[in-house]
Z-matrix of the N, CA and C atoms (Angstrom, degrees):
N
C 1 1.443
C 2 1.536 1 107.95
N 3 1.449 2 111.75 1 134.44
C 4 1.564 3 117.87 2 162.75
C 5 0.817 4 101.32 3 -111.97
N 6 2.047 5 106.36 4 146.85
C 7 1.207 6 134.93 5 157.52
C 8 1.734 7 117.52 6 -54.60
N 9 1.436 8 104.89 7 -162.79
C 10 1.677 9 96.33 8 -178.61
C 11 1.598 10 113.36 9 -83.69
N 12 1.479 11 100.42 10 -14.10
C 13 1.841 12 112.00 11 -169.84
C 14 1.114 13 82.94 12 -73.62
N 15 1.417 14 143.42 13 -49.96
C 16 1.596 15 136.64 14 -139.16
C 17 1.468 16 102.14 15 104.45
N 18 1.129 17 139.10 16 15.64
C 19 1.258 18 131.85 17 170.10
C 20 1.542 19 124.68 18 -83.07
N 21 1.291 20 104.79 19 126.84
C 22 1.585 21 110.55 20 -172.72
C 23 1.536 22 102.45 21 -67.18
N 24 1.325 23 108.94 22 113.81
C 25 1.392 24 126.63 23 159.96
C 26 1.585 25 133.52 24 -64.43
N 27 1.341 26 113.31 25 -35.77
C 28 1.525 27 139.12 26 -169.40
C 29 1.062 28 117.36 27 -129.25
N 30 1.623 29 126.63 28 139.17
C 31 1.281 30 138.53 29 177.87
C 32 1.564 31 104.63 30 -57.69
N 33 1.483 32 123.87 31 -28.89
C 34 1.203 33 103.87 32 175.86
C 35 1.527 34 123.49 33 -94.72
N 36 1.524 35 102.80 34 -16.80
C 37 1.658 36 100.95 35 176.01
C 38 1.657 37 101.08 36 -60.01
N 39 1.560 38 113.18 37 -51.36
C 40 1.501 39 118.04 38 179.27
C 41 1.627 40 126.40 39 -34.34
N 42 1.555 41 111.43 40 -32.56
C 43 1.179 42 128.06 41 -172.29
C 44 1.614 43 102.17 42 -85.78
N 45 1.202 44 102.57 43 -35.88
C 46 1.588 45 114.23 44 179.16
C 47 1.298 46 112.57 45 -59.39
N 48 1.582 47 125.84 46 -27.43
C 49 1.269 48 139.27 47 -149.87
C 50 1.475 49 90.80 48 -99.13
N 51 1.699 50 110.73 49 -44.66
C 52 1.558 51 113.68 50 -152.38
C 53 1.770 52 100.15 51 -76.01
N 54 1.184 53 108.81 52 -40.08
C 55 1.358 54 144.81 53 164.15
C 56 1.751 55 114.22 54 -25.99
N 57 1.875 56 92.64 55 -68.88
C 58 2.041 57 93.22 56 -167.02
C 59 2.173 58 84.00 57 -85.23
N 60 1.072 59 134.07 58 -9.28
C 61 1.471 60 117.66 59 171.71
C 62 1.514 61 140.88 60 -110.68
N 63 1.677 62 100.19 61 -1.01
C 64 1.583 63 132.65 62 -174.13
C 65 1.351 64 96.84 63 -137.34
N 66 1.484 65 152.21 64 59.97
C 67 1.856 66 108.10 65 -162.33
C 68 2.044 67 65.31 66 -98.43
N 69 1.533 68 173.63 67 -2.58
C 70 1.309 69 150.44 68 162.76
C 71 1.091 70 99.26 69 -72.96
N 72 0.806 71 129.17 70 -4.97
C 73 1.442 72 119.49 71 -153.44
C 74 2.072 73 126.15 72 -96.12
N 75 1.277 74 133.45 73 63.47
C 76 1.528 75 149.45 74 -172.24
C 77 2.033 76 87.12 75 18.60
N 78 1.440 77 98.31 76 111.73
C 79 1.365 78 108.92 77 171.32
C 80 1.865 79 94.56 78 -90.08
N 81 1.460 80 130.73 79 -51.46
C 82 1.113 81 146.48 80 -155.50
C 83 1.698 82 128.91 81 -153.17
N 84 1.050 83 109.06 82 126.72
C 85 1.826 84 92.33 83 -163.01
C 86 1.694 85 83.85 84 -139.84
N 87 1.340 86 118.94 85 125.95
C 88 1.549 87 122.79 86 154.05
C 89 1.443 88 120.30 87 -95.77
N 90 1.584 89 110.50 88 149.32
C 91 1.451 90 115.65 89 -179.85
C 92 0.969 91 131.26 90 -103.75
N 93 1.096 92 139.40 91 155.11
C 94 1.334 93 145.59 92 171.25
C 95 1.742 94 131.24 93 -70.06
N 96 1.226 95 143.13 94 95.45
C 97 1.255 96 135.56 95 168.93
C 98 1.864 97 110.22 96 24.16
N 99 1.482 98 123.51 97 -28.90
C 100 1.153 99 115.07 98 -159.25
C 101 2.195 100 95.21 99 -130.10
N 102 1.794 101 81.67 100 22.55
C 103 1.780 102 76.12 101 -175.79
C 104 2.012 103 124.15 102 65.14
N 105 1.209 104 81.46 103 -7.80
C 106 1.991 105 72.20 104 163.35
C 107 1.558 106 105.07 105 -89.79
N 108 1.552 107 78.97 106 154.94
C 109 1.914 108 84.94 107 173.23
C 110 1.625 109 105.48 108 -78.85
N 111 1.659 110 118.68 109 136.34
C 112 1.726 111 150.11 110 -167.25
C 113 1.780 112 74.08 111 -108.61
N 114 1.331 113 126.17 112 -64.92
C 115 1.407 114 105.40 113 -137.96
C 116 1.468 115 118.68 114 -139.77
N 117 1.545 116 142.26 115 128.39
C 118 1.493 117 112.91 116 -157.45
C 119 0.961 118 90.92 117 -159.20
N 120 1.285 119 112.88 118 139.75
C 121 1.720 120 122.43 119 168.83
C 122 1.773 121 120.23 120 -139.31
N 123 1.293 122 119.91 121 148.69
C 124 1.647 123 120.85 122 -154.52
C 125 1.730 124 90.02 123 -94.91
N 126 1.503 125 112.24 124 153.59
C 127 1.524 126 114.79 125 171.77
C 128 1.455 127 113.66 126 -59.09
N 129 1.677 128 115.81 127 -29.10
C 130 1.492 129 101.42 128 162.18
C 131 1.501 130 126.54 129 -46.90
N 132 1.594 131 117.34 130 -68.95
C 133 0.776 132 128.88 131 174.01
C 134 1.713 133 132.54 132 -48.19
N 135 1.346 134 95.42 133 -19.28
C 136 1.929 135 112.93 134 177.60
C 137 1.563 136 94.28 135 -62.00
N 138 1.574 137 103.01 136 -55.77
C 139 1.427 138 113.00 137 -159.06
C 140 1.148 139 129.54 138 -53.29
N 141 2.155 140 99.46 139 -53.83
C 142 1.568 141 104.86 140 171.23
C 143 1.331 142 116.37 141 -57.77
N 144 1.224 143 113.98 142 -43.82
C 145 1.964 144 118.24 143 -168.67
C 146 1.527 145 104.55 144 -59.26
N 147 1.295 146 114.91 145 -26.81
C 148 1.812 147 128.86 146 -167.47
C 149 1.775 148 89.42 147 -78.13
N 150 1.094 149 109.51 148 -75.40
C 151 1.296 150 114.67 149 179.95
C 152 1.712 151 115.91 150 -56.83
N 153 0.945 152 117.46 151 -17.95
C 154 1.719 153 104.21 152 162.38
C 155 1.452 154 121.20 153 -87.13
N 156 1.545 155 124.60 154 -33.21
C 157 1.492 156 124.10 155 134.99
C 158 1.244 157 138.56 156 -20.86
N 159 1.471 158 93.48 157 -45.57
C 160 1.699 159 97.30 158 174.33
C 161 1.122 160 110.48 159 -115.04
N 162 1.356 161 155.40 160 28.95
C 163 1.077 162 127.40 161 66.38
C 164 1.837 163 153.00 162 31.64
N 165 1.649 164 75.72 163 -78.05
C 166 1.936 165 68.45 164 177.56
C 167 1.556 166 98.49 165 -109.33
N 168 1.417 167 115.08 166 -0.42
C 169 1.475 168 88.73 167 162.34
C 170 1.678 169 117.01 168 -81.56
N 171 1.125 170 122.91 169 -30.03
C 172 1.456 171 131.71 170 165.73
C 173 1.239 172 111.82 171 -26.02
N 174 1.571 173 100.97 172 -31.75
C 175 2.050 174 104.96 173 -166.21
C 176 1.667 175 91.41 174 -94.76
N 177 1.273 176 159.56 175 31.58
C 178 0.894 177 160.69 176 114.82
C 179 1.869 178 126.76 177 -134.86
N 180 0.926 179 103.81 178 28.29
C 181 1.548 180 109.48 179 167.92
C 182 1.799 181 120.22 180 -134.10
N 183 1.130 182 109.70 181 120.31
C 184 1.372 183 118.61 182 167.70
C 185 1.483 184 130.25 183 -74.93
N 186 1.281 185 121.78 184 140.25
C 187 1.415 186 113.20 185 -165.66
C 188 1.881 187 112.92 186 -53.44
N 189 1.541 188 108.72 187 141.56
C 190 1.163 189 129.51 188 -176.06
C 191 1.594 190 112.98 189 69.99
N 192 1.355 191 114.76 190 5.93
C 193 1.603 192 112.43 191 -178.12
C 194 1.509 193 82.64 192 -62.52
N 195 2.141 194 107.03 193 175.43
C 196 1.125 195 108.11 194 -175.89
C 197 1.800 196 96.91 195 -132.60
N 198 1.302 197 87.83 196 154.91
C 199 1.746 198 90.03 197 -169.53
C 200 1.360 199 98.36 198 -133.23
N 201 1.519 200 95.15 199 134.75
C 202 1.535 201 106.15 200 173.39
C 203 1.710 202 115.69 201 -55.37
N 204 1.310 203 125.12 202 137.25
C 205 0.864 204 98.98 203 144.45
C 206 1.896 205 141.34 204 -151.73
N 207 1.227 206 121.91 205 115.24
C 208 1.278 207 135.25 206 -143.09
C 209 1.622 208 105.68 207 -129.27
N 210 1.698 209 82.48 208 97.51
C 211 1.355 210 106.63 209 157.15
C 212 1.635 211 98.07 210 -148.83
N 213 1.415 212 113.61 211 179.64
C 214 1.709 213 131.56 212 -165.04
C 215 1.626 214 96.46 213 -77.83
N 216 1.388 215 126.74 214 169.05
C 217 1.479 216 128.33 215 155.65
C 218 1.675 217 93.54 216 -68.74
N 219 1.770 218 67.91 217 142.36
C 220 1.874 219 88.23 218 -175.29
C 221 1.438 220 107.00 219 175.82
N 222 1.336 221 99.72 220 -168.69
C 223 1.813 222 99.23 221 172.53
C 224 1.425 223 93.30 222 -71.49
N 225 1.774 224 119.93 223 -70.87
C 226 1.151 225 135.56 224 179.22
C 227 1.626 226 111.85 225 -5.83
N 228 1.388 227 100.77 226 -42.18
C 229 1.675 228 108.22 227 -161.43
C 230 1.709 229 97.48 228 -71.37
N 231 1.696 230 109.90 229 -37.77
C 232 1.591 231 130.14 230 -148.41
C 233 1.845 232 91.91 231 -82.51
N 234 1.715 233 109.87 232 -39.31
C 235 1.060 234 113.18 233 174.14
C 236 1.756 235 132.77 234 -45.26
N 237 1.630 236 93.57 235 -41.74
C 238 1.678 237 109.11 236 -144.50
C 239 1.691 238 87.55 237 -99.16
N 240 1.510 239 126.64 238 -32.93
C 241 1.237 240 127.19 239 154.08
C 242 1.311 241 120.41 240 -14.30
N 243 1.793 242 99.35 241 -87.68
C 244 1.234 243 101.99 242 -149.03
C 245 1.744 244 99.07 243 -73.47
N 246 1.416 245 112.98 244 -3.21
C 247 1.007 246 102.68 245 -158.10
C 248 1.595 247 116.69 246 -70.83
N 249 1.716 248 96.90 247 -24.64
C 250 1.712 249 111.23 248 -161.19
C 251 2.026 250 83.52 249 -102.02
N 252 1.152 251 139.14 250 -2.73
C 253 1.551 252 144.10 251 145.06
C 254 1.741 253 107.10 252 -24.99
N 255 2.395 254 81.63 253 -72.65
C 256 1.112 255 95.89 254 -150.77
C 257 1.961 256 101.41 255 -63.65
N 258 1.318 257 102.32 256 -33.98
C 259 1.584 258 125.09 257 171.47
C 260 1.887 259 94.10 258 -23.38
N 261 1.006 260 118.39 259 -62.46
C 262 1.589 261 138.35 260 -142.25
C 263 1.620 262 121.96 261 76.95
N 264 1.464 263 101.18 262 43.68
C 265 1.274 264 105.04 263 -172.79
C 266 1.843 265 88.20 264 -123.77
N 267 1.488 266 100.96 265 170.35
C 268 1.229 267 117.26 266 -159.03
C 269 1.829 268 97.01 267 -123.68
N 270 1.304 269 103.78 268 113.22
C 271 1.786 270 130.53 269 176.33
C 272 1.421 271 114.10 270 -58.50
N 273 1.177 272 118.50 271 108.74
C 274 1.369 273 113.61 272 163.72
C 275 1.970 274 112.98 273 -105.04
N 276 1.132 275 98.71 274 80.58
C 277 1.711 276 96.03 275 166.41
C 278 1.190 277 146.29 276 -64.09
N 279 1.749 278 111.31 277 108.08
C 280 1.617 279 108.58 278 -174.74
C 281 1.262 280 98.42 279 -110.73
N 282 1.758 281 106.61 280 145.44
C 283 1.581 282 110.20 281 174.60
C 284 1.843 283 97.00 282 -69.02
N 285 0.970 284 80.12 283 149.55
C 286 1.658 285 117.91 284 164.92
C 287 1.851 286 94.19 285 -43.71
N 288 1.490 287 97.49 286 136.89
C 289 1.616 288 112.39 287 -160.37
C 290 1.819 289 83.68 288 -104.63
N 291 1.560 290 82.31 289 130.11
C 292 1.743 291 121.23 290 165.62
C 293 0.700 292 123.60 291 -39.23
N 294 1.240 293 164.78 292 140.36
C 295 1.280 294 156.28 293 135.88
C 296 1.928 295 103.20 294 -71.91
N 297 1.687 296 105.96 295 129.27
C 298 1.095 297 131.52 296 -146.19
C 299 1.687 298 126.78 297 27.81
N 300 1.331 299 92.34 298 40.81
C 301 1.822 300 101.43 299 141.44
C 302 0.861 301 138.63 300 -91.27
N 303 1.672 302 147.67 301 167.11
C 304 1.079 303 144.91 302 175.74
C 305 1.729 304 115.84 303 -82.94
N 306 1.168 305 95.91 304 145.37
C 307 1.747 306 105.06 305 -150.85
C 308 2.047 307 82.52 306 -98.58
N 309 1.412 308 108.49 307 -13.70
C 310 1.679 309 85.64 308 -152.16
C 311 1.533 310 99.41 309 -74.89
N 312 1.787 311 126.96 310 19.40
C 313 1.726 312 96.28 311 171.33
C 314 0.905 313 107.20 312 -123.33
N 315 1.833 314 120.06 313 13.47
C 316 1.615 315 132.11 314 169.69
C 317 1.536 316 93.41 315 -79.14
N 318 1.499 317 110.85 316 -40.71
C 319 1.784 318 100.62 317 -165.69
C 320 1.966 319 101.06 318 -85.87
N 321 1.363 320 107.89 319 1.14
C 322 1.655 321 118.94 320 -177.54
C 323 1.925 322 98.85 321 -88.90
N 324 1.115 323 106.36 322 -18.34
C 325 1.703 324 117.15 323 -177.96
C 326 1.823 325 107.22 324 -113.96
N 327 0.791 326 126.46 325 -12.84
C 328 1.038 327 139.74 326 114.19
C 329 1.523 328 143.17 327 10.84
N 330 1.334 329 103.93 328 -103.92
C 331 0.785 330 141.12 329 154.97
C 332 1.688 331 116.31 330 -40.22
N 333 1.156 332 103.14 331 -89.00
C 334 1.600 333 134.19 332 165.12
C 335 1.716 334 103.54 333 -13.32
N 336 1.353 335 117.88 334 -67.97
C 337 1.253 336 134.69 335 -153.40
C 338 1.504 337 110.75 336 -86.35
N 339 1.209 338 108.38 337 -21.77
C 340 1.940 339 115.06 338 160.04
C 341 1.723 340 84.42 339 62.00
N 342 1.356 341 128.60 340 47.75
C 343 2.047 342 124.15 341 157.09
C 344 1.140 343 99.79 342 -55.07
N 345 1.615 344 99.85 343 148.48
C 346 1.474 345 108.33 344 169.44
C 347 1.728 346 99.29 345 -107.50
N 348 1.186 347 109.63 346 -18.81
C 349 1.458 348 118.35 347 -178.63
C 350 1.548 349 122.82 348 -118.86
N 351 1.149 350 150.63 349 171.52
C 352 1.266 351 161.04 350 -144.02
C 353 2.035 352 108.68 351 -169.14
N 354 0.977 353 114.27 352 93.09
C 355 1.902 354 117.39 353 174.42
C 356 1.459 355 95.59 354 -93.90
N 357 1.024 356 96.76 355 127.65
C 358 1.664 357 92.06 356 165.10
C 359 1.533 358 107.23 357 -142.77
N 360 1.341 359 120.50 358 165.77
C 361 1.213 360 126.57 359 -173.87
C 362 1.870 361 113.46 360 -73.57
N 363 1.036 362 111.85 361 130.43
C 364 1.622 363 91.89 362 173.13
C 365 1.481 364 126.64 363 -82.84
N 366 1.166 365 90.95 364 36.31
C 367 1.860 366 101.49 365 175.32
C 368 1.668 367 99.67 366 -115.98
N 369 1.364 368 107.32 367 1.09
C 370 1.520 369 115.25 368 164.59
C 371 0.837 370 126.17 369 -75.63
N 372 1.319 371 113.77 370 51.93
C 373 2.241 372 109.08 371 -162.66
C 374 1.863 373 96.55 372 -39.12
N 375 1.356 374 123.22 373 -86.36
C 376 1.125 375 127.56 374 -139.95
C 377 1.762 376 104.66 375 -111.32
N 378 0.780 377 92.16 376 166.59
C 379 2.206 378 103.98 377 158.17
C 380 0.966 379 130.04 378 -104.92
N 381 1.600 380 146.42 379 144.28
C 382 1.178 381 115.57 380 -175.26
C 383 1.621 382 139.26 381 -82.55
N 384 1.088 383 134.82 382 -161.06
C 385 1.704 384 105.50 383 -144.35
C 386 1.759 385 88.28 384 -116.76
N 387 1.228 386 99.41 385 0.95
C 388 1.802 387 110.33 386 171.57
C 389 1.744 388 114.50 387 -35.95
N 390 1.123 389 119.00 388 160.57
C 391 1.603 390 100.51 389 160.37
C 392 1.896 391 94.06 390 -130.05
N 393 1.185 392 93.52 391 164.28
C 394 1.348 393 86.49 392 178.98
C 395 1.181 394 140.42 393 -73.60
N 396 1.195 395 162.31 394 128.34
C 397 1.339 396 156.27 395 -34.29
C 398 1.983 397 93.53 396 -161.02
């Protein structure tokens, strides 16, 4: 969204901007332990993948519902963002659950945050087999 100056108001109008005047152009690049770039994606490409996300959350989410969302830092993460932004829904991000951690402040956020939806990464095969506390 722009104001009346033309000033980008929103992370997604901003992307929109970087998008219709850069879309080749490195929107986001993650590194590797040794500083090389692992992972990179162009503001074109942020945009469409953002906007096909929201999309199908549109087909079951109402504006400002809140959606989990749990996947690792990554593009994936940069993707599923803007995507539930562009949604008009509001992101609640949990890191990716531990193996032998305690589940009771994922199910305390949870709880808390009343999601109507769940994104998760598909490198999330499973959940853990805990029940809640």
């Amino acid at each position: 969204m722009n104001d009346r100056r033309g000033t980008v108001t929103t992370l997604n109008a901003l992307l929109d901007l970087r998008a219709e005047q850069n879309a080749d152009r490195l929107g986001y690049a993650f590194l590797d332990e040794s500083l090389s770039e692992e992972q990179s994606i162009s503001y074109g490409e942020l945009q469409r993948r953002a906007l096909n996300i929201a999309a199908k959350l549109r087909q079951t989410a109402d504006n400002d519902d809140r959606v989990i969302l749990l996947t690792p830092s990554g593009v994936e993460f940069v993707i599923a963002f803007f995507g539930i932004l562009y949604a008009k829904c509001i992101a609640v991000p949990l890191a990716p659950i531990l193996k032998g951690k305690s589940l009771a402040n994922y199910f305390a956020v949870l709880r808390n945050a009343d999601a109507k939806i769940v994104l998760a990464s598909k490198r999330l095969h499973r959940f853990p087999s805990s029940r809640e506390p």
